[in-house]
C-alpha positions as CSV (number, residue, x, y, z in Angstrom):
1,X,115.7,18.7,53.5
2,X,118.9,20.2,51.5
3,X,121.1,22.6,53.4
4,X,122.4,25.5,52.2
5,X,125.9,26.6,52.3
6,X,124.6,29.4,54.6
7,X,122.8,27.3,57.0
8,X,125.8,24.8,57.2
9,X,128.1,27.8,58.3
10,X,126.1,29.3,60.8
11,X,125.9,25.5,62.1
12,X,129.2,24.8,61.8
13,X,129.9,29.0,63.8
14,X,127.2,27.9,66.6
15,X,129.0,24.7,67.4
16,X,132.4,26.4,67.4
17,X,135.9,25.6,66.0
18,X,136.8,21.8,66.2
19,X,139.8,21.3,67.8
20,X,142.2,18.8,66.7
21,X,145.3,18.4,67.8
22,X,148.9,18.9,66.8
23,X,150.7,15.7,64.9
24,X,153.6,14.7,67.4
25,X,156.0,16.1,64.3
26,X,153.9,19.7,64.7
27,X,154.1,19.3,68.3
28,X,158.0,18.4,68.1
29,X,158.9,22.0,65.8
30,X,156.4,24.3,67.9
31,X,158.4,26.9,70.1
32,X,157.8,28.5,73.3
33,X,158.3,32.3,73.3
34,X,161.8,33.1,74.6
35,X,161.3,36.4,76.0
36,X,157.8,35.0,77.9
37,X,159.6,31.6,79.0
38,X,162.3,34.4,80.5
39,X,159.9,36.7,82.1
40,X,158.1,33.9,83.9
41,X,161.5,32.8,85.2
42,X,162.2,35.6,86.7
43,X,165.1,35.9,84.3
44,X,164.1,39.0,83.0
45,X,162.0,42.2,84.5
46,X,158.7,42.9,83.8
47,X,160.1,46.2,82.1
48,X,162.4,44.4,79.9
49,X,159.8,42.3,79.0
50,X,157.9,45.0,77.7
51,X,160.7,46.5,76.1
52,X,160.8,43.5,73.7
53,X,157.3,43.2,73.4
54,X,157.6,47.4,72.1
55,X,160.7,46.0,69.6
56,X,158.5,43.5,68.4
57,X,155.5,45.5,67.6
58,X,157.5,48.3,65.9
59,X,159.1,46.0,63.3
60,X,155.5,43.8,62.8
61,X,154.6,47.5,61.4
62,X,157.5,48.2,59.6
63,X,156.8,44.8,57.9
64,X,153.5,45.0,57.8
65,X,153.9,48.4,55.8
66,X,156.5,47.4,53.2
67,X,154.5,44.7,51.3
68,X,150.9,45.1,49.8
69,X,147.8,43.7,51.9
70,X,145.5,41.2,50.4
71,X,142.5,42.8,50.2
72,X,141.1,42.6,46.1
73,X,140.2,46.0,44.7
74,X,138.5,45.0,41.2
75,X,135.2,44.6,42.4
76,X,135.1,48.5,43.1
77,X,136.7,49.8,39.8
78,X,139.4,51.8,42.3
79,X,141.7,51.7,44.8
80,X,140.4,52.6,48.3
81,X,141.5,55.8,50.2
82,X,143.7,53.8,52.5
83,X,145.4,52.8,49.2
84,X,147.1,56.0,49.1
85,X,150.2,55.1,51.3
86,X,153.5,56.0,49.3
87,X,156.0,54.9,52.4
88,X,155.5,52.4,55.2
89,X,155.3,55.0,57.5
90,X,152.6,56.1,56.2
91,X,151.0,53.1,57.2
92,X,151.6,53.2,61.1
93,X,149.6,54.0,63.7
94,X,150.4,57.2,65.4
95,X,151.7,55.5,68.3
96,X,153.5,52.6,66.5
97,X,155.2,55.5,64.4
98,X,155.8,57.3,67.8
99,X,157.8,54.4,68.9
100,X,159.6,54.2,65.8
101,X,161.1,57.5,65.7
102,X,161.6,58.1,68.8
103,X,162.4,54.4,70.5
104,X,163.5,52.4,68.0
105,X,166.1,54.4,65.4
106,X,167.9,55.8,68.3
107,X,168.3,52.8,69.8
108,X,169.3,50.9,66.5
109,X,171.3,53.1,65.9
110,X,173.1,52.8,69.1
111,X,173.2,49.1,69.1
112,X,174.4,48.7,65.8
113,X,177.4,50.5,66.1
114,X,178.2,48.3,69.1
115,X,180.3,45.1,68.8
116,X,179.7,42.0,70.9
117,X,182.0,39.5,72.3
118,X,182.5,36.6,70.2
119,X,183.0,36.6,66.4
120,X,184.2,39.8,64.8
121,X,181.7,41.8,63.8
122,X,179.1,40.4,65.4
123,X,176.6,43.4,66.5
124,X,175.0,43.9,69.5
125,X,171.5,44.5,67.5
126,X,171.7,41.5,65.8
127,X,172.1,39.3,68.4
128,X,168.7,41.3,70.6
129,X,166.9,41.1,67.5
130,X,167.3,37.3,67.3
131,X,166.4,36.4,70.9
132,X,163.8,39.2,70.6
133,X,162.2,39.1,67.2
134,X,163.3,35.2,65.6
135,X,162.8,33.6,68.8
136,X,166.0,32.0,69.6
137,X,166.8,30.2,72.1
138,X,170.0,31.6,74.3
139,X,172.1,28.3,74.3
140,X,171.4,28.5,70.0
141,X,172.2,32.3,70.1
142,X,175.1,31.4,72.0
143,X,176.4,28.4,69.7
144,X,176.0,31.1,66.9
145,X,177.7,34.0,68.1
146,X,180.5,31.5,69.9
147,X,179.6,33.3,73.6
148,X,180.4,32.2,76.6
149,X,177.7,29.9,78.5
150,X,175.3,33.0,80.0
151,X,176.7,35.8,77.8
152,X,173.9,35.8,75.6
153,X,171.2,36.5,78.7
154,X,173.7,39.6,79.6
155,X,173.7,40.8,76.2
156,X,170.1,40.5,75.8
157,X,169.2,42.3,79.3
158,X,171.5,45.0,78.6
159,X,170.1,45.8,75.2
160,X,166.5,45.4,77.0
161,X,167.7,48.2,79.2
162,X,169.2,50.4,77.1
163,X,165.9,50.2,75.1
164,X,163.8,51.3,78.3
165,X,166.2,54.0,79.0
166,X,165.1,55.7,75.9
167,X,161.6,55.1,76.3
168,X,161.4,57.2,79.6
């Protein structure tokens, strides 16, 4: 009896997703979240947690809306009403472009205009938006920013909070 393509896939759906697991060289390079790893420490509140979680989201949709999605639109002859974006903005969820305006570009623009302790011209954003958004770890954001050992953890929490404050 020949199976079809179909019939395989619904087999292959029923059984579920094999698992296999990571090469030790995968296993090696894979990173725990910083800001999670933090919060279940204790290192960090529950609020500033959230705070980076929020910082996170809103530059997911800022990236998300600045480069075209996959989806092919030649089977349909035209472009789709959702095509019709001219700005990322446009793209956003009410509430993700909530957060933007009114979280966010205040407190970038805060942040950025703040110098942190270290290299010259090192900005306070920059070094959030690392731990935050490219996962690094504190001793590597320290190494990079030549900080005092713990500096970077300050630096973080007190971006974190200045973040909340404008949320409230």
């Amino acid at each position: 009896m020949a199976r079809t393509r179909r019939s395989r896939l619904k087999r292959s759906v029923r059984m579920g997703p094999a698992r296999v697991a990571p090469t030790p060289e995968t296993a090696a390079r894979r990173r725990h979240d910083v800001i999670a790893q933090l919060a279940a420490r204790g290192r960090i509140e529950p609020h500033q947690a959230h705070a980076a979680e929020e910082i996170r989201h809103v530059l997911e949709a800022v990236g998300r809306g600045m480069f075209p999605t996959a989806r092919p639109t030649a089977w349909t002859g035209k472009a789709p009403r959702h095509r019709n974006w001219r700005d990322f903005i446009d793209r956003m969820s009410k509430a993700e472009r909530r957060a933007w305006e009114r979280h966010y570009i205040p407190w970038t623009r805060e942040m950025s205009c703040r110098i942190v302790a270290g290299m010259p011209g090192t900005r306070w954003l920059q070094l959030v938006l690392d731990i935050v958004v490219d996962n690094a770890g504190l001793r590597e954001t320290e190494a990079r920013y030549q900080l005092r050992h713990g500096r970077a953890i300050e630096y973080l929490i007190q971006g974190l909070e200045r973040y909340h404050r404008r949320c409230r």
